[in-house]
C-alpha positions in Angstrom: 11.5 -10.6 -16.5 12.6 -13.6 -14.7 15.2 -12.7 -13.0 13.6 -9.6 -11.2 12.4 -9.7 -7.7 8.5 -9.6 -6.9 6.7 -8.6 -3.6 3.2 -9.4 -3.4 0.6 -7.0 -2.1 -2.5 -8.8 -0.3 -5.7 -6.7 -1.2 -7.4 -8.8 2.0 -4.9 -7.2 4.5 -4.2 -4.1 2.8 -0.2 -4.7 3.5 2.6 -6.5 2.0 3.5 -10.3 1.7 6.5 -10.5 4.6 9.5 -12.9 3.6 9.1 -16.5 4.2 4.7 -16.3 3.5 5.2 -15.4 7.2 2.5 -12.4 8.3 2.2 -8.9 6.5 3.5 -5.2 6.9 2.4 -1.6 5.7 6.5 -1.4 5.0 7.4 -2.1 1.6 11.2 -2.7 2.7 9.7 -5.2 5.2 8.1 -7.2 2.3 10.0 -10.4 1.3 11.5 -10.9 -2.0 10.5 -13.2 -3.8 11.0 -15.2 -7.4 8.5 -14.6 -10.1 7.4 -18.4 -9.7 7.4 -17.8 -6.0 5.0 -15.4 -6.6 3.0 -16.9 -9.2 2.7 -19.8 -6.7 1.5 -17.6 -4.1 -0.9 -15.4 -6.1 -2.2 -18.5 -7.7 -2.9 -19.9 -3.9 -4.7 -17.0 -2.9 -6.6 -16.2 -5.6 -8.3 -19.3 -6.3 -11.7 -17.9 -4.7 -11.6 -14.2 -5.4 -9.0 -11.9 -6.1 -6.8 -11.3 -2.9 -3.0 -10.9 -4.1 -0.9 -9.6 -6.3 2.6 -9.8 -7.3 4.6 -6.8 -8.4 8.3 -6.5 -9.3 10.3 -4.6 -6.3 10.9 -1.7 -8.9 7.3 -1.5 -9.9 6.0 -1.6 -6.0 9.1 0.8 -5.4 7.7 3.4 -8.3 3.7 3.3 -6.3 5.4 4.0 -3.3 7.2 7.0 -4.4 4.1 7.9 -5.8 1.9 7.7 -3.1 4.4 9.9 -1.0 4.8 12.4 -3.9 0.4 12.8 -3.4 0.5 12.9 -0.3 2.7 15.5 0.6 1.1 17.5 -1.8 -2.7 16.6 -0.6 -1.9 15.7 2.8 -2.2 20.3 4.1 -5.5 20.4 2.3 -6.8 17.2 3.7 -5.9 18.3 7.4 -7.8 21.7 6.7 -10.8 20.0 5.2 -10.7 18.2 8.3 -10.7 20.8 10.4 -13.1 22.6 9.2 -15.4 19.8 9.3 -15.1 19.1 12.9 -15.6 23.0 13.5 -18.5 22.8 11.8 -19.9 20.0 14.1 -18.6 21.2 17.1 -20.2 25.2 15.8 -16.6 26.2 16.5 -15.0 29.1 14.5 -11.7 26.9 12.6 -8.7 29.0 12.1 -8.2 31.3 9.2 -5.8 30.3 6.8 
């Protein structure tokens, strides 16, 4: 829809578009807001050589975020343990029983 607001996610940087075109963050509620023909501009810009941005509604980017943190605090203990018991293995230590 027209009327919704888009952020716009730079592949390149791995962060968000900050308001004004000015720098990026890992924060989505640091991202600007921006028009969809804003954003169309801006993705247009970018993308002319290979694909480097993209422009998602704030309730779309909003709905990956929550999803993100939803894996991650589910994957986030086994990760740590995998981890760990690869650097034990490398040092030849014994890793903690779990």
């Amino acid at each position: 829809m027209s009327g919704d607001t888009y952020v716009i996610w730079s592949y390149e940087h791995g962060a968000w578009w900050r308001p004004a075109s000015c720098g990026y963050t890992t924060r989505l509620e640091e991202a600007g807001h921006y028009s969809k023909v804003e954003a169309d501009r801006i993705v247009a810009d970018a993308n002319i050589v290979s694909l480097n941005e993209c422009a998602l509604t704030l309730n779309e980017a909003q709905h990956i975020e929550l999803e993100l943190r939803w894996l991650i605090e589910r994957m986030l203990p086994s990760l740590v343990e995998t981890l760990i018991r690869e650097l034990a293995e490398r040092r030849e230590i014994t890793p903690p029983q779990t």
